[in-house]
ZAROTI-876268 format. One record per residue: residue number from 1; residue in three letters; x, y, z of N, C-alpha, C in turn. Coordinates in nm, 3 decimals. Layout:
# residues N
NODE  num  residuo     n_xx     n_yy     n_zz    ca_xx    ca_yy    ca_zz     c_xx     c_yy     c_zz
NODE  NUM      ALA        X        Y        Z        X        Y        Z        X        Y        Z
...
***
This chain:
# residues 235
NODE  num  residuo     n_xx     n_yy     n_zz    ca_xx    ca_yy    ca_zz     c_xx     c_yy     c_zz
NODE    1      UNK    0.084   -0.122    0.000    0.000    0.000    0.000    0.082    0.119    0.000
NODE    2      UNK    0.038    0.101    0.087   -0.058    0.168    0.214   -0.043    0.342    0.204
NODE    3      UNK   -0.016    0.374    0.337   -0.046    0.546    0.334    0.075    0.571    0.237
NODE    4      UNK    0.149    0.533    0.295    0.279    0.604    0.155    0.221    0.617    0.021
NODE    5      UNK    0.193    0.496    0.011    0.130    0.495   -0.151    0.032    0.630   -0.174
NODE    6      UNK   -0.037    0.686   -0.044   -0.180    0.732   -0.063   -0.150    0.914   -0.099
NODE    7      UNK   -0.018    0.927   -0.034    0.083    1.052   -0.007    0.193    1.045   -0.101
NODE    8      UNK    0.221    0.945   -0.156    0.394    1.000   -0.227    0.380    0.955   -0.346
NODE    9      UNK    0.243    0.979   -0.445    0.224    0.901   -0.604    0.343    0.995   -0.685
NODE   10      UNK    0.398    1.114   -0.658    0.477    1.140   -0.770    0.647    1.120   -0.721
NODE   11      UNK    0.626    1.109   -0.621    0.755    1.072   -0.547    0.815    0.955   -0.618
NODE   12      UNK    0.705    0.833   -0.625    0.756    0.737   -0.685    0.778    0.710   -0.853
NODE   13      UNK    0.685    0.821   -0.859    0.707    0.791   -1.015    0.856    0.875   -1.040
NODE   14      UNK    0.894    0.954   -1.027    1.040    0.987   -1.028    1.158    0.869   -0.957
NODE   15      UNK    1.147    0.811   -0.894    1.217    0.737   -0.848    1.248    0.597   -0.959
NODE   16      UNK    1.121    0.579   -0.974    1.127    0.492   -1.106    1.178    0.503   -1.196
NODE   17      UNK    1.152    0.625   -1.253    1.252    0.689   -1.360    1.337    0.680   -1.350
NODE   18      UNK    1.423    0.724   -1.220    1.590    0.740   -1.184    1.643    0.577   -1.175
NODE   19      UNK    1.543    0.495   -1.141    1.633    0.376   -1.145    1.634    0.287   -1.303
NODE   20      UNK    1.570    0.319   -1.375    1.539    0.290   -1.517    1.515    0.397   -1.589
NODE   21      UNK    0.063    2.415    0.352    0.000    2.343    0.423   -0.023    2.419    0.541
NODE   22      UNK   -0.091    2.407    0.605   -0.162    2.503    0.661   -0.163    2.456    0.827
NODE   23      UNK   -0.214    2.544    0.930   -0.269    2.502    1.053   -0.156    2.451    1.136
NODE   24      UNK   -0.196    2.435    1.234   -0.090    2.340    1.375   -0.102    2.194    1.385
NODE   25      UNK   -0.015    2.153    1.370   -0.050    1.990    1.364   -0.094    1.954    1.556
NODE   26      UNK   -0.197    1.842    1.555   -0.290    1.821    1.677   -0.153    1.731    1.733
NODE   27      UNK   -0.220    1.728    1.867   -0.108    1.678    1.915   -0.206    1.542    2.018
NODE   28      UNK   -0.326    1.536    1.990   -0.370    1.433    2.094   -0.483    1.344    2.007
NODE   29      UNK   -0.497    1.243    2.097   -0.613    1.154    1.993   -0.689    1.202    1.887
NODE   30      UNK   -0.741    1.146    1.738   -0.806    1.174    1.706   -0.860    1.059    1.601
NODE   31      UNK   -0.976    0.982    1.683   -0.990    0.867    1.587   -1.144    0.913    1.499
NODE   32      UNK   -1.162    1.020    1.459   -1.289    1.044    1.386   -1.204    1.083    1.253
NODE   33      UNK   -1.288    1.113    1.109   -1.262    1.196    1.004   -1.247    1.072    0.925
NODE   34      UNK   -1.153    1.107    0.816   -1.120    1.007    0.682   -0.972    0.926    0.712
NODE   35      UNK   -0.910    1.018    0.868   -0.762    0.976    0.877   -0.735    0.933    0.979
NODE   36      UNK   -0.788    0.835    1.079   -0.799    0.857    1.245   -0.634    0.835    1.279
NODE   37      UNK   -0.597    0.967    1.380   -0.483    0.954    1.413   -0.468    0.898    1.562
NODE   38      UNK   -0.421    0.833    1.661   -0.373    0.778    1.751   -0.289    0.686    1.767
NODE   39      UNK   -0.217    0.670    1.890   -0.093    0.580    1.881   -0.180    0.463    1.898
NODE   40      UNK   -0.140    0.339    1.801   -0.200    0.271    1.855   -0.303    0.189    1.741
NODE   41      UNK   -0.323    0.289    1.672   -0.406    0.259    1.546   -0.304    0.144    1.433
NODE   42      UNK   -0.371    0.100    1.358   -0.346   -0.022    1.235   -0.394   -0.097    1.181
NODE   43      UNK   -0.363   -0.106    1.041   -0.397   -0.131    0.922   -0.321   -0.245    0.871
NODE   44      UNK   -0.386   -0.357    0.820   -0.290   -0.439    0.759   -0.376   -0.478    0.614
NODE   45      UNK   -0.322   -0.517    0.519   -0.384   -0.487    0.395   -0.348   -0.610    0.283
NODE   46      UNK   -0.402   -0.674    0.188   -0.358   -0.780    0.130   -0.235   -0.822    0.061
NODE   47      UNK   -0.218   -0.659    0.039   -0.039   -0.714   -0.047    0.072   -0.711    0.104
NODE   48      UNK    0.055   -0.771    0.161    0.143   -0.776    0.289    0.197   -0.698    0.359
NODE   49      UNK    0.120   -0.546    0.322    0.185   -0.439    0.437    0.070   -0.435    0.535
NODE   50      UNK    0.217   -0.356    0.667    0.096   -0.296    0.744    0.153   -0.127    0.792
NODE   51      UNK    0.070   -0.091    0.837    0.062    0.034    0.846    0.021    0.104    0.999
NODE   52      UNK    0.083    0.111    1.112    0.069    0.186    1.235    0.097    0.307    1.272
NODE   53      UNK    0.057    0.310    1.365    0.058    0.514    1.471    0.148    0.469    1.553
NODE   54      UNK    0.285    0.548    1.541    0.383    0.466    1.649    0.409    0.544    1.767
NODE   55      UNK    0.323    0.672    1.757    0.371    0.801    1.843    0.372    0.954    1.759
NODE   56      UNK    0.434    1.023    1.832    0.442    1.157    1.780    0.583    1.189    1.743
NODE   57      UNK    0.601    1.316    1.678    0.723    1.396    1.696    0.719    1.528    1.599
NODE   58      UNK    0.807    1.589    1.635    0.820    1.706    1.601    0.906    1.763    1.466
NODE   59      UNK    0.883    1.835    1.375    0.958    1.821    1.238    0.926    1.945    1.208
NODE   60      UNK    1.040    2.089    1.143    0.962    2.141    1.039    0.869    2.281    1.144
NODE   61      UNK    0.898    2.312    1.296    0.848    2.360    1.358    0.684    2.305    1.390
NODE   62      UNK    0.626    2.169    1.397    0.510    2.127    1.379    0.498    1.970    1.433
NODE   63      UNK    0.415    1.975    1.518    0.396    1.837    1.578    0.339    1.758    1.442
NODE   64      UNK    0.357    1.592    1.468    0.379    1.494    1.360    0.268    1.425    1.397
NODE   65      UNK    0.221    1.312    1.350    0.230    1.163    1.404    0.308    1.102    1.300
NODE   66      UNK    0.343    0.986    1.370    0.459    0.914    1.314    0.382    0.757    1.247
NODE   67      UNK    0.414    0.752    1.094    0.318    0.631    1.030    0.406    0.522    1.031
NODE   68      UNK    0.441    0.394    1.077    0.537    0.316    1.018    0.457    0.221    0.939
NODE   69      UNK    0.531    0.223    0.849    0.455    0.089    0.710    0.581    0.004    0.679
NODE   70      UNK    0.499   -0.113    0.691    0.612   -0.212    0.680    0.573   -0.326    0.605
NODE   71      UNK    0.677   -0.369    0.504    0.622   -0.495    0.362    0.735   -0.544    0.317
NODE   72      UNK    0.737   -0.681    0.305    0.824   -0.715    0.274    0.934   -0.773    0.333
NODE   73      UNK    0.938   -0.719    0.502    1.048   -0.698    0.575    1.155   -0.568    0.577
NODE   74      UNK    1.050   -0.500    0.466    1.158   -0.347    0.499    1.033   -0.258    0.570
NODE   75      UNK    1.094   -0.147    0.655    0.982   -0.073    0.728    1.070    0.082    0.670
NODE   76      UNK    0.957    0.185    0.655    0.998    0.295    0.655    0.878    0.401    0.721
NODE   77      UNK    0.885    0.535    0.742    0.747    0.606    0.804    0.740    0.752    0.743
NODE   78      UNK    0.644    0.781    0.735    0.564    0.906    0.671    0.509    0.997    0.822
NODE   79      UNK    0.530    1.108    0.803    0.472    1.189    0.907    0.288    1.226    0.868
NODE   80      UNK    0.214    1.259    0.959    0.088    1.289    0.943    0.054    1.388    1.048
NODE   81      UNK   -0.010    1.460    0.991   -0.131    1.576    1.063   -0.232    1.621    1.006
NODE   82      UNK   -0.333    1.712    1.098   -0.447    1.715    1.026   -0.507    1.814    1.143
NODE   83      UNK   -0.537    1.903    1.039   -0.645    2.011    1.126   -0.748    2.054    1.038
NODE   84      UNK   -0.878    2.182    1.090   -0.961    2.182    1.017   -0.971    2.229    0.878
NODE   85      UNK   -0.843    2.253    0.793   -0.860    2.287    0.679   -0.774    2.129    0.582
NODE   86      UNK   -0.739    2.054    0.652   -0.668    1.917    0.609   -0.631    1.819    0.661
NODE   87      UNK   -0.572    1.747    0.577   -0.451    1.617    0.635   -0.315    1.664    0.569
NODE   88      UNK   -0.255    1.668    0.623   -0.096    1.671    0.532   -0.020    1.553    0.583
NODE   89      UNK    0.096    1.492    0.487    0.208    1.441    0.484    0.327    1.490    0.481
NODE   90      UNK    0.429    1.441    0.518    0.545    1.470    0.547    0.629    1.346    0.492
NODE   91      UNK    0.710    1.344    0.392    0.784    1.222    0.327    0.936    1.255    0.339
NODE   92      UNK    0.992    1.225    0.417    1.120    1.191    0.427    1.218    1.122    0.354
NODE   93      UNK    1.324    1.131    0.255    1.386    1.019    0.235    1.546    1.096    0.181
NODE   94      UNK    1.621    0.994    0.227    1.737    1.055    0.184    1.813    1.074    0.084
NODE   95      UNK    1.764    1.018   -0.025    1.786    1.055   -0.144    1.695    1.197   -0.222
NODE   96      UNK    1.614    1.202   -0.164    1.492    1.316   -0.244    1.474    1.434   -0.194
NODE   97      UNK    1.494    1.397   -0.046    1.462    1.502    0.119    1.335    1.520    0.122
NODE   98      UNK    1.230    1.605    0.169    1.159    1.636    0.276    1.059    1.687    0.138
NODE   99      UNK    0.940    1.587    0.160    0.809    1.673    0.070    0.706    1.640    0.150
NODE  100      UNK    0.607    1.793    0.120    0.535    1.770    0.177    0.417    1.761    0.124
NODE  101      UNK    0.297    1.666    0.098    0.143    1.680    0.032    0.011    1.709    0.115
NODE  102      UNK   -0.067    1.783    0.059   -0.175    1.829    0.100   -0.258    1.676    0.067
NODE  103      UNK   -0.262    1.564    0.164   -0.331    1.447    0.136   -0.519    1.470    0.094
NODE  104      UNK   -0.579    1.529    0.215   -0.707    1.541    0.212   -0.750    1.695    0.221
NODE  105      UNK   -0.778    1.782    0.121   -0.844    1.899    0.159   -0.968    1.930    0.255
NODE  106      UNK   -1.011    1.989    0.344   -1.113    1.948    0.426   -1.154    2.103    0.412
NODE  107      UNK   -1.314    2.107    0.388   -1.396    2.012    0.399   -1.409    1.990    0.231
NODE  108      UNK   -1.442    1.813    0.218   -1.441    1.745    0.109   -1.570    1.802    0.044
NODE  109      UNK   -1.529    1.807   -0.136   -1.660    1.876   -0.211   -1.646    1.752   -0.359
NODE  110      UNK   -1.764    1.710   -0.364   -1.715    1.568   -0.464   -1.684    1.706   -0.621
NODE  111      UNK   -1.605    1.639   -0.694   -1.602    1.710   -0.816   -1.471    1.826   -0.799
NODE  112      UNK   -1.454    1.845   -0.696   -1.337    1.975   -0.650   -1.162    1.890   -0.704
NODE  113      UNK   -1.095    1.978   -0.729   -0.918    1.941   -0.768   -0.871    2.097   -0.683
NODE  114      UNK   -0.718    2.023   -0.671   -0.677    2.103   -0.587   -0.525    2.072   -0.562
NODE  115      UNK   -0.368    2.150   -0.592   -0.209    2.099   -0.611   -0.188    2.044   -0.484
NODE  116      UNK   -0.141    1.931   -0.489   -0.161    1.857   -0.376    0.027    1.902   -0.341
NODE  117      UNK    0.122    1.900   -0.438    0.241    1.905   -0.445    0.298    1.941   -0.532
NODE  118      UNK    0.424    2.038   -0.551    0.542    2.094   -0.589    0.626    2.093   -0.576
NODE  119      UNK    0.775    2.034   -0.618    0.842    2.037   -0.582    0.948    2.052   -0.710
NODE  120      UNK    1.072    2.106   -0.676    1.209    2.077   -0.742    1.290    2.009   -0.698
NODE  121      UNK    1.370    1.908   -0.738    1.460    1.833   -0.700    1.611    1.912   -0.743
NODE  122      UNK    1.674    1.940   -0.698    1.781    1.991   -0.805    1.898    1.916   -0.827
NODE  123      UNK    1.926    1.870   -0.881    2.072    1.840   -0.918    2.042    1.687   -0.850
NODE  124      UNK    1.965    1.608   -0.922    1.913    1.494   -0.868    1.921    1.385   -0.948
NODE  125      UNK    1.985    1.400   -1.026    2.025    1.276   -1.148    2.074    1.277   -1.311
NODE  126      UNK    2.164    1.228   -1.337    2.206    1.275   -1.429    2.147    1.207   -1.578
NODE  127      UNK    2.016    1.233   -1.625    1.967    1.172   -1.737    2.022    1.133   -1.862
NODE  128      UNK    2.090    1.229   -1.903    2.111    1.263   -2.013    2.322    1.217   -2.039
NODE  129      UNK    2.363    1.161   -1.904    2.510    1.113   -1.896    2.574    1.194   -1.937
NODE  130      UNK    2.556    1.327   -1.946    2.641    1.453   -1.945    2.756    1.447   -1.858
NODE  131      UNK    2.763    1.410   -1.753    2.832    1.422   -1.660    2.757    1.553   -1.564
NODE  132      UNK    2.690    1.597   -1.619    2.615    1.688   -1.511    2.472    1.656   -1.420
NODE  133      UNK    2.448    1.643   -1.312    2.307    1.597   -1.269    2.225    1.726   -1.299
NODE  134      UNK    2.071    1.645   -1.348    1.960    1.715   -1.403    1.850    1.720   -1.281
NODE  135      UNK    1.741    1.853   -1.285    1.693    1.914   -1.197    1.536    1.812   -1.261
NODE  136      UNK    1.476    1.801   -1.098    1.345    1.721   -1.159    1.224    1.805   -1.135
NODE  137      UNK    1.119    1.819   -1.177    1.044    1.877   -1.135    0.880    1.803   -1.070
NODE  138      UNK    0.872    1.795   -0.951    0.752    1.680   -0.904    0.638    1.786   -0.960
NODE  139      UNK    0.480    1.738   -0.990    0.404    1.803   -0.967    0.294    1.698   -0.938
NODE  140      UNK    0.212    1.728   -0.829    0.080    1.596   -0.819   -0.043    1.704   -0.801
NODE  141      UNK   -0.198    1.678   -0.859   -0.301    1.733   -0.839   -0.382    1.639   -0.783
NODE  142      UNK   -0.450    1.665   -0.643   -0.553    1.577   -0.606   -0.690    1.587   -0.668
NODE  143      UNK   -0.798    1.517   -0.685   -0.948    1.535   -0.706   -0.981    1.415   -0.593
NODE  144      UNK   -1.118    1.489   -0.546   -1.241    1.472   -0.481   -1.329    1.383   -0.569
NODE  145      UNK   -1.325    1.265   -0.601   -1.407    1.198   -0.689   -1.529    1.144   -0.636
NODE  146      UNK   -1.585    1.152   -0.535   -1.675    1.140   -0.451   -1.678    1.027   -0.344
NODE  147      UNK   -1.788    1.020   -0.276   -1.822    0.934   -0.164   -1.882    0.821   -0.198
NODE  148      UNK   -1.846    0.678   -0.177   -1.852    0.554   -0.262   -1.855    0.444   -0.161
NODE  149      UNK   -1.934    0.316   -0.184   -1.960    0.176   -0.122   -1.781    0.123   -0.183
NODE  150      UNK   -1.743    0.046   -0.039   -1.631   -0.014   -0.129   -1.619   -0.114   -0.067
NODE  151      UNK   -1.591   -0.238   -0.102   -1.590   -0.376   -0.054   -1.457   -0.439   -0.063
NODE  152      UNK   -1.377   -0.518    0.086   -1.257   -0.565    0.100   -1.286   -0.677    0.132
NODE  153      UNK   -1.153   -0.720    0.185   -1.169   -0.836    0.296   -1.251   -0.860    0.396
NODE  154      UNK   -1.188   -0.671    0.491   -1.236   -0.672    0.618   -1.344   -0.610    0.632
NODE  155      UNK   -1.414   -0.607    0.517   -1.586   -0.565    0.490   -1.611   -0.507    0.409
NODE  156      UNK   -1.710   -0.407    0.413   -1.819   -0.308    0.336   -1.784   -0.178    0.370
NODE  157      UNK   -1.765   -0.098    0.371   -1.769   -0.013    0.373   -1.873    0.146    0.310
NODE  158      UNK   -1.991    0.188    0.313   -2.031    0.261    0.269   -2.002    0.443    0.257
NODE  159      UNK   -1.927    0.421    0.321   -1.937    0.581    0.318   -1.758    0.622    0.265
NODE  160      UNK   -1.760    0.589    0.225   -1.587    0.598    0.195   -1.554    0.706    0.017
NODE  161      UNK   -1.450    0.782    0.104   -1.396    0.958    0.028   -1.317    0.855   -0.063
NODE  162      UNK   -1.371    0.882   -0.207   -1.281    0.814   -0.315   -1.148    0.962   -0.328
NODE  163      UNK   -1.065    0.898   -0.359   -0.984    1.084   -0.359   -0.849    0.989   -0.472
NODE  164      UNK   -0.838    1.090   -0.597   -0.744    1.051   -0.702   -0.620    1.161   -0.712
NODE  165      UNK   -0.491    1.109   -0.673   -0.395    1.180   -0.710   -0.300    1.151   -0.831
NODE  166      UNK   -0.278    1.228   -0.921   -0.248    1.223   -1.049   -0.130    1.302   -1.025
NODE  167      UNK   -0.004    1.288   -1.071    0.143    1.328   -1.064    0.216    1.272   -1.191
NODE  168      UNK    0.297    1.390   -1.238    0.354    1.409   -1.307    0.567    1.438   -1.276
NODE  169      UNK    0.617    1.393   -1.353    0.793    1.384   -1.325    0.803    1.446   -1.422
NODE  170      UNK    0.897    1.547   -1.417    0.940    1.627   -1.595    1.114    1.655   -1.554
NODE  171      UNK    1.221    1.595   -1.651    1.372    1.631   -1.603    1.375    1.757   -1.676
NODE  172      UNK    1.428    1.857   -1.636    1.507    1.967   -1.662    1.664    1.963   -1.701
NODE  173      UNK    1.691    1.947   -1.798    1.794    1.939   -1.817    1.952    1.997   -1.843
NODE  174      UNK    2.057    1.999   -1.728    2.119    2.083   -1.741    2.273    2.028   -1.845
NODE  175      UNK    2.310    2.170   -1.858    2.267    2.334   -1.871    2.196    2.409   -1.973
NODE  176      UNK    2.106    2.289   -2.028    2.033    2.338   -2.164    1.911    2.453   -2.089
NODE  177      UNK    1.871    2.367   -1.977    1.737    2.398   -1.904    1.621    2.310   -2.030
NODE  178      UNK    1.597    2.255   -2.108    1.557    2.167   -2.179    1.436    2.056   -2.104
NODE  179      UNK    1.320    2.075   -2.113    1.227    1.986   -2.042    1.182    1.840   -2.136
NODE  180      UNK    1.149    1.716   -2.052    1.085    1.656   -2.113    1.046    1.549   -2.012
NODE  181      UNK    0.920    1.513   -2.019    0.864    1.435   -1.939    0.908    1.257   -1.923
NODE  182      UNK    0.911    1.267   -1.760    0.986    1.146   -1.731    0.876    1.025   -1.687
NODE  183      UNK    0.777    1.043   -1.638    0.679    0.964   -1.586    0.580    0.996   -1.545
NODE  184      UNK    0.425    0.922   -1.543    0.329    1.009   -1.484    0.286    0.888   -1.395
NODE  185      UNK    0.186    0.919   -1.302    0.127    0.872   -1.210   -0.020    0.887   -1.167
NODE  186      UNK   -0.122    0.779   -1.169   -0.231    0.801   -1.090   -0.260    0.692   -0.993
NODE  187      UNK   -0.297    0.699   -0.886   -0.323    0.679   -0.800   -0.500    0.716   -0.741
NODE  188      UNK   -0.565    0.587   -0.715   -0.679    0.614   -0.655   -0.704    0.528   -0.491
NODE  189      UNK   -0.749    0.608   -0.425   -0.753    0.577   -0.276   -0.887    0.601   -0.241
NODE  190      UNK   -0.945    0.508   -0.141   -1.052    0.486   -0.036   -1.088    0.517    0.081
NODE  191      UNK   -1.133    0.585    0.176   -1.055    0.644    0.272   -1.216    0.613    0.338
NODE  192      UNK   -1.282    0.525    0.441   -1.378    0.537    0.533   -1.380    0.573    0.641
NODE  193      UNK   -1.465    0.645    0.631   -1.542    0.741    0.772   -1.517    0.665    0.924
NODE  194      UNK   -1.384    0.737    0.985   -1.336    0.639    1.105   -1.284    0.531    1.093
NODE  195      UNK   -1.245    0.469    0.998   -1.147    0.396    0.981   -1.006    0.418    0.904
NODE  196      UNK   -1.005    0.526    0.801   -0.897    0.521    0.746   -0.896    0.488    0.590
NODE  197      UNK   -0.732    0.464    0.564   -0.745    0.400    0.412   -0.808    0.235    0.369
NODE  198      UNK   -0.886    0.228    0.278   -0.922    0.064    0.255   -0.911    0.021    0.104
NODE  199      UNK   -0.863    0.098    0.068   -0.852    0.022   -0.077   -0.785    0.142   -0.169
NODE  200      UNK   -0.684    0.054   -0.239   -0.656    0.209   -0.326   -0.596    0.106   -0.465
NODE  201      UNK   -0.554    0.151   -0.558   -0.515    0.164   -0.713   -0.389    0.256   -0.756
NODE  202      UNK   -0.266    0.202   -0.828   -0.167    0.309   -0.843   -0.087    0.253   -0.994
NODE  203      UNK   -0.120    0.301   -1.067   -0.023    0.271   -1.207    0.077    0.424   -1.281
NODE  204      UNK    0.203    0.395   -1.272    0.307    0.466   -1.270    0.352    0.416   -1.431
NODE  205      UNK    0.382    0.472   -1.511    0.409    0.503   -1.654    0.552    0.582   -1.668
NODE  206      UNK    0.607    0.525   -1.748    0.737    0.565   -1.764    0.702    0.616   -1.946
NODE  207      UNK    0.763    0.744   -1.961    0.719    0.804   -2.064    0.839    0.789   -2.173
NODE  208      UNK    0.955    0.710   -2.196    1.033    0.707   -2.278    0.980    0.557   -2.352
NODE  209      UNK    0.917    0.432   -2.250    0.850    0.339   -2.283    0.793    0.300   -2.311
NODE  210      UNK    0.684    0.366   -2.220    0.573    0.359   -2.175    0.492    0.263   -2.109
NODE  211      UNK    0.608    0.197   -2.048    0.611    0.044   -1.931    0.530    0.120   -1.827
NODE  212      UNK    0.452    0.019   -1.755    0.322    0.056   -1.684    0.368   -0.020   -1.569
NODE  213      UNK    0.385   -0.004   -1.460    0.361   -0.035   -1.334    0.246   -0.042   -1.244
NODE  214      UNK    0.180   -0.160   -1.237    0.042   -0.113   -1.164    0.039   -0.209   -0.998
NODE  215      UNK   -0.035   -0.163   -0.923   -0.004   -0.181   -0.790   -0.167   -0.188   -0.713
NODE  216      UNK   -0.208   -0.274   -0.610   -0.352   -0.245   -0.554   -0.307   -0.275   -0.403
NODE  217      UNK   -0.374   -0.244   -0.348   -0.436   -0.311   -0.166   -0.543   -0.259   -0.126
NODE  218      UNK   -0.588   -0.365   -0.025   -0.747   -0.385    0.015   -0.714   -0.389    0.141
NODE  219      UNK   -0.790   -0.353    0.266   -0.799   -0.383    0.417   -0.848   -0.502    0.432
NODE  220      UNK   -0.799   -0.608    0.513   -0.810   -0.722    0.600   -0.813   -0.738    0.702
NODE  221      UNK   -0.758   -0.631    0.774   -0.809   -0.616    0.881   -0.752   -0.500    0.965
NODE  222      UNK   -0.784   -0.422    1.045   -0.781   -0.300    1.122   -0.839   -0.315    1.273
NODE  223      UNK   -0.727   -0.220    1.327   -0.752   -0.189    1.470   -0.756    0.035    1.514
NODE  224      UNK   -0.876    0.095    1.539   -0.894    0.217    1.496   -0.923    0.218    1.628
NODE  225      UNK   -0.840    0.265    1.740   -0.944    0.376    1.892   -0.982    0.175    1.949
NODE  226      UNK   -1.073    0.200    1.943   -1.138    0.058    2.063   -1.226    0.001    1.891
NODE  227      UNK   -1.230    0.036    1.830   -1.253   -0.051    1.649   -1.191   -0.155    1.647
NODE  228      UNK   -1.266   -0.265    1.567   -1.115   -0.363    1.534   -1.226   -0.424    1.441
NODE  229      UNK   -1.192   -0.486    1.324   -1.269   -0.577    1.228   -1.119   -0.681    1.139
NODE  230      UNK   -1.247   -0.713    1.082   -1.088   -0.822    0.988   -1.009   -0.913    1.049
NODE  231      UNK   -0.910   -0.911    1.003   -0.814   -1.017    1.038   -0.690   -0.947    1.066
NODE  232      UNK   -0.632   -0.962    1.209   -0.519   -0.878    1.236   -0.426   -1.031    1.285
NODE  233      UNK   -0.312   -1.012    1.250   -0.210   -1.092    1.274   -0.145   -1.048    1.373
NODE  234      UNK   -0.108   -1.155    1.498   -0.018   -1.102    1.640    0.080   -1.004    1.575
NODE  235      UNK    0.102   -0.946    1.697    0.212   -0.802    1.694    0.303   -0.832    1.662
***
């Protein structure tokens, strides 16, 4: 999946390529909305990740919560907050550094779009074997595609925020400054009322190919506040 997937669709589509916000973040429980935050909370999902609230911390002048997602046997974590005008992410990594996405605009309007992310990478890979590294440019737009029945493992779900992020990779190329598109990305996510993410969709396109990467997960089972459904596997 999981949240990463739901927060970093253009992140990865640049990454692929290369290998071929508002408000105070809350600082105490909050298991209501499309994102329930508490320590304590988790998600485990059919392609073998899972996804927990491991605590808090501080980043960026702004309290966090801290996501760890783990698949495969590798674990990595995404920061989260959320006040009354959103959800934001916080993506860390040491090759890319620090982006941040406007995950959920609040309050949700079906039919609404809105730049979820911007970014420049600079001097982040050298495309073109110049010997010089080329500047990338992220861009992702979210849409509000509406409120939808969605069916998993770990149930039914009716009331669940369909929300599509679409991202785009373009290299800049130095020292021409010369653009041309490196990969695009869409991504569709499920998000139910007090529970969280339950299902999402992600196919990443490489634009010199046009090799398609496509990716899904479904909830099996979850533990939200004193919630629990599905199938959760010991700690």
């Amino acid at each position: 999946m999981t949240l990463r997937h739901a927060t970093a669709a253009c992140t990865a589509a640049v990454l692929l390529a290369a290998c071929g916000g508002g408000g105070d973040g809350g600082g105490t429980d909050d298991n209501s909305g499309y994102l329930p935050l508490a320590t304590g909370n988790r998600w485990v999902y059919d392609d073998g990740s899972e996804s927990r609230v491991t605590g808090q911390r501080d980043a960026g002048g702004q309290r966090w919560w801290v996501l760890q997602d783990t698949q495969n046997g590798l674990t990595d974590e995404a920061l989260l907050r959320k006040d009354a005008q959103g959800i934001y992410s916080r993506f860390e990594d040491p090759q890319i550094g620090t982006l941040t996405y406007t995950l959920i605009k609040l309050p949700v309007a079906a039919g609404t779009s809105y730049p979820a992310a911007s970014y420049r990478l600079t001097a982040f890979f050298d495309y073109d074997g110049n010997g010089t590294a080329d500047d990338v440019d992220l861009a992702s737009e979210a849409t509000v595609v509406g409120i939808e029945s969605v069916v998993t493992p770990a149930g039914t779900f009716g009331n669940a925020l369909h929300m599509r992020l679409s991202g785009t990779s373009t290299v800049v190329y130095r020292p021409s400054g010369t653009r041309a598109l490196l990969s695009t990305t869409v991504g569709d996510d499920w998000f139910a009322d007090g529970i969280g993410p339950v299902k999402g969709t992600s196919s990443d396109t490489l634009a010199a190919t046009g090799e398609v990467t496509t990716s899904s997960y479904a909830l099996t089972g979850y533990q939200v506040g004193t919630r629990t459904g599905g199938t959760l596997p010991p700690r």
